[in-house]
TORDREN-27915 format. One record per residue: x, y, z of N, C-alpha, C in turn; residue in one letter. Coordinates in nm, 3 decimals. Each point is the difference from the previous one (the first is absolute). Layout:
<recs>
REC      nxx      nyy      nzz     caxx     cayy     cazz      cxx      cyy      czz  aa
REC        X        Y        Z        X        Y        Z        X        Y        Z   A
...
</recs>
This chain:
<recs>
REC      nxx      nyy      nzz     caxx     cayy     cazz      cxx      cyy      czz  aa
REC    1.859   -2.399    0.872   -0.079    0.035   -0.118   -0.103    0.106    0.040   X
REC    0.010    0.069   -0.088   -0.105    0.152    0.020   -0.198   -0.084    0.010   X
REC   -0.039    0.014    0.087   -0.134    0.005    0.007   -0.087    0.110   -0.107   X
REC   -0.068   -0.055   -0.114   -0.082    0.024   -0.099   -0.118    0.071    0.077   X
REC   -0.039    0.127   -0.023   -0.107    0.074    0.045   -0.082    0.034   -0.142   X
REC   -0.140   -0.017    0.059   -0.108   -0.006   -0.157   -0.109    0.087    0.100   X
REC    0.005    0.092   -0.121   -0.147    0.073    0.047   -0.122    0.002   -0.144   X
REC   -0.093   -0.012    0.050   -0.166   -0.013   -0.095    0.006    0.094   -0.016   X
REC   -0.014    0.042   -0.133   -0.035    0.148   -0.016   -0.160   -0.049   -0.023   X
REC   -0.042   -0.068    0.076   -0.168   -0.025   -0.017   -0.056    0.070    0.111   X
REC    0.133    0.057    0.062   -0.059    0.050    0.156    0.008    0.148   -0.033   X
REC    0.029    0.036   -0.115   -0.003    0.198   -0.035   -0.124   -0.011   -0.135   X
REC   -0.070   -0.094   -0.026   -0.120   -0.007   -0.070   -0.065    0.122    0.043   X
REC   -0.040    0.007    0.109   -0.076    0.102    0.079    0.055    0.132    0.057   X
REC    0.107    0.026   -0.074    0.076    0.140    0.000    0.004    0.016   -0.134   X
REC   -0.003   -0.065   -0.079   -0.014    0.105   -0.186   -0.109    0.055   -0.015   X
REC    0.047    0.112   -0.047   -0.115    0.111   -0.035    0.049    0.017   -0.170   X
REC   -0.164   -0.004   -0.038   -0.008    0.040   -0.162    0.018    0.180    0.003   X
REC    0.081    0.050   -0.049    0.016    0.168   -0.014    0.037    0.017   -0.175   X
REC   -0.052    0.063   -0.011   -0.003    0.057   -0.189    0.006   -0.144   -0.043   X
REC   -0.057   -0.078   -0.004    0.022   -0.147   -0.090    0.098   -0.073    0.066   X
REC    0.101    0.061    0.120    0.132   -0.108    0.011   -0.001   -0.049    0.133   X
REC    0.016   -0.141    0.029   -0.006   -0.031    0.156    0.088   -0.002    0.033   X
REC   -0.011    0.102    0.130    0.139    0.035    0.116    0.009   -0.041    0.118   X
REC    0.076    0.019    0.052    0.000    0.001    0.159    0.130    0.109    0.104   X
REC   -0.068    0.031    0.020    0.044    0.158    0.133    0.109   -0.031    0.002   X
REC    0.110    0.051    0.022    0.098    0.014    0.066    0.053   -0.082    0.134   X
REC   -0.131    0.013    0.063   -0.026   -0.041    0.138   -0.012   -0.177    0.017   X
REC   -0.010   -0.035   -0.125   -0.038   -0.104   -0.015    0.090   -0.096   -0.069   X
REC    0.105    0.068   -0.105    0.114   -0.039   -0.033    0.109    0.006    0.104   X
REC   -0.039    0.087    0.130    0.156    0.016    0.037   -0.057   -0.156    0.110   X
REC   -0.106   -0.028    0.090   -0.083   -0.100    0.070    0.107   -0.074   -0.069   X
REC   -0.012   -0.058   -0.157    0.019   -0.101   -0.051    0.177   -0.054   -0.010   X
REC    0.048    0.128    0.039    0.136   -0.004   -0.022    0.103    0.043    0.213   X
REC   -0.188   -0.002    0.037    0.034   -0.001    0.147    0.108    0.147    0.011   X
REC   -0.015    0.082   -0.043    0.074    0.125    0.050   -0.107    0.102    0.029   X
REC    0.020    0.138    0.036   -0.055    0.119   -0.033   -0.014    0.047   -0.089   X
REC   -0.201   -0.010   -0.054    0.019    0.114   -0.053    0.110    0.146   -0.069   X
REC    0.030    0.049    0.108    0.067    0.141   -0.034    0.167   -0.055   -0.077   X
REC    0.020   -0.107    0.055    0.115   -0.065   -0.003   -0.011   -0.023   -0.161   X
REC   -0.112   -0.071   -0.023   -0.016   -0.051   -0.198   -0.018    0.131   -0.032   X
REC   -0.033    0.121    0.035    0.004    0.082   -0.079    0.098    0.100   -0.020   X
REC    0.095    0.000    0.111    0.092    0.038   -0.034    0.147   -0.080   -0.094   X
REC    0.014   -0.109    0.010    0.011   -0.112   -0.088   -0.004    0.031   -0.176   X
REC   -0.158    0.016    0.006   -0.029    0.024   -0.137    0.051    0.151   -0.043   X
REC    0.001    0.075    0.073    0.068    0.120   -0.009    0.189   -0.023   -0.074   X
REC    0.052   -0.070    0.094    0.069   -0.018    0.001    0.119   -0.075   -0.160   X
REC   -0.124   -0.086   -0.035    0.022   -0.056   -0.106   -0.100   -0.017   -0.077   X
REC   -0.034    0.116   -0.025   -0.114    0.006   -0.145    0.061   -0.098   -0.069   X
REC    0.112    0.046   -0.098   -0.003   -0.057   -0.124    0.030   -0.161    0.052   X
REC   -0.007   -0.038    0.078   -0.004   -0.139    0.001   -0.133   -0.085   -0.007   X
REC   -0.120    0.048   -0.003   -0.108    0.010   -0.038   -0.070    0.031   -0.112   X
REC   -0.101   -0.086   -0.030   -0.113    0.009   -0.144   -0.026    0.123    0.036   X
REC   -0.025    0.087   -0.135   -0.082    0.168    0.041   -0.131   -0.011    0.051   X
REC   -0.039   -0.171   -0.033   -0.183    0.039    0.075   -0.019   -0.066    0.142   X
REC    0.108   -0.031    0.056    0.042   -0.078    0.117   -0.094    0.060    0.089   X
REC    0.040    0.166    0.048   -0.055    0.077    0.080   -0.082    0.101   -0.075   X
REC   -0.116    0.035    0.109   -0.093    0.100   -0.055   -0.054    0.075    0.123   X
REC    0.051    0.157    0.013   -0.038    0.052    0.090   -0.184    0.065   -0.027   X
REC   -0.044   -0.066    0.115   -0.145    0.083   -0.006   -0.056    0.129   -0.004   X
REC   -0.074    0.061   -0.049   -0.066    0.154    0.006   -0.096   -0.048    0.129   X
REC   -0.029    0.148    0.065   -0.039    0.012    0.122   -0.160   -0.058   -0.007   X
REC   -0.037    0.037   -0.134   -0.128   -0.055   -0.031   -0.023   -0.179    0.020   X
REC    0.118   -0.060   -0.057    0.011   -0.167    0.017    0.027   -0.049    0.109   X
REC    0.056    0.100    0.117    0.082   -0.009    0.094   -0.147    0.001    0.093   X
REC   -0.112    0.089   -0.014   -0.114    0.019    0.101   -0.095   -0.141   -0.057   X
REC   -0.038   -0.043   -0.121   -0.020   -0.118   -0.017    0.059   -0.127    0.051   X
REC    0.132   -0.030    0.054    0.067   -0.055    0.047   -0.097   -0.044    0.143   X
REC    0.013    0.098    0.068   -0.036    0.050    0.176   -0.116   -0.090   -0.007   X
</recs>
C-alpha cells in the first residue's frame, strides 16, 4: 500500500505575499512545494499554458521584482 504523504500548507503562511490585492507565492516557493526546480516549474508552465487558469501565473515588472529583494 502506497504510504500517504501530507504537507501543511501552514508552513507557506510565511511565503504569501499580498501584490495588487491577490496573495501569491514565488515560483520558488511553489516549485519547494512540489520539491522540483524552480526553472523546471517554469518551464513546465511554458510548456502547458493552456492547461492552466489565466491568473495561475504572473510575471513581475522589474519594479516588483526590486521590491521583492
Amino acid at each position: 500500500m502506497k504510504q500517504t504523504e501530507v504537507t501543511k500548507f501552514n508552513t507557506f503562511e510565511n511565503k504569501l505575499i499580498k501584490l495588487n490585492n491577490q496573495l501569491v507565492l514565488l515560483d520558488k516557493d511553489v516549485a519547494n512545494l512540489y520539491e522540483i526546480e524552480p526553472k523546471r516549474l517554469r518551464e513546465q508552465l511554458k510548456r502547458n499554458i493552456e492547461k492552466f487558469p489565466k491568473d495561475y501565473a504572473y510575471q513581475l515588472s522589474n519594479e516588483e521584482m526590486k521590491i521583492m529583494e
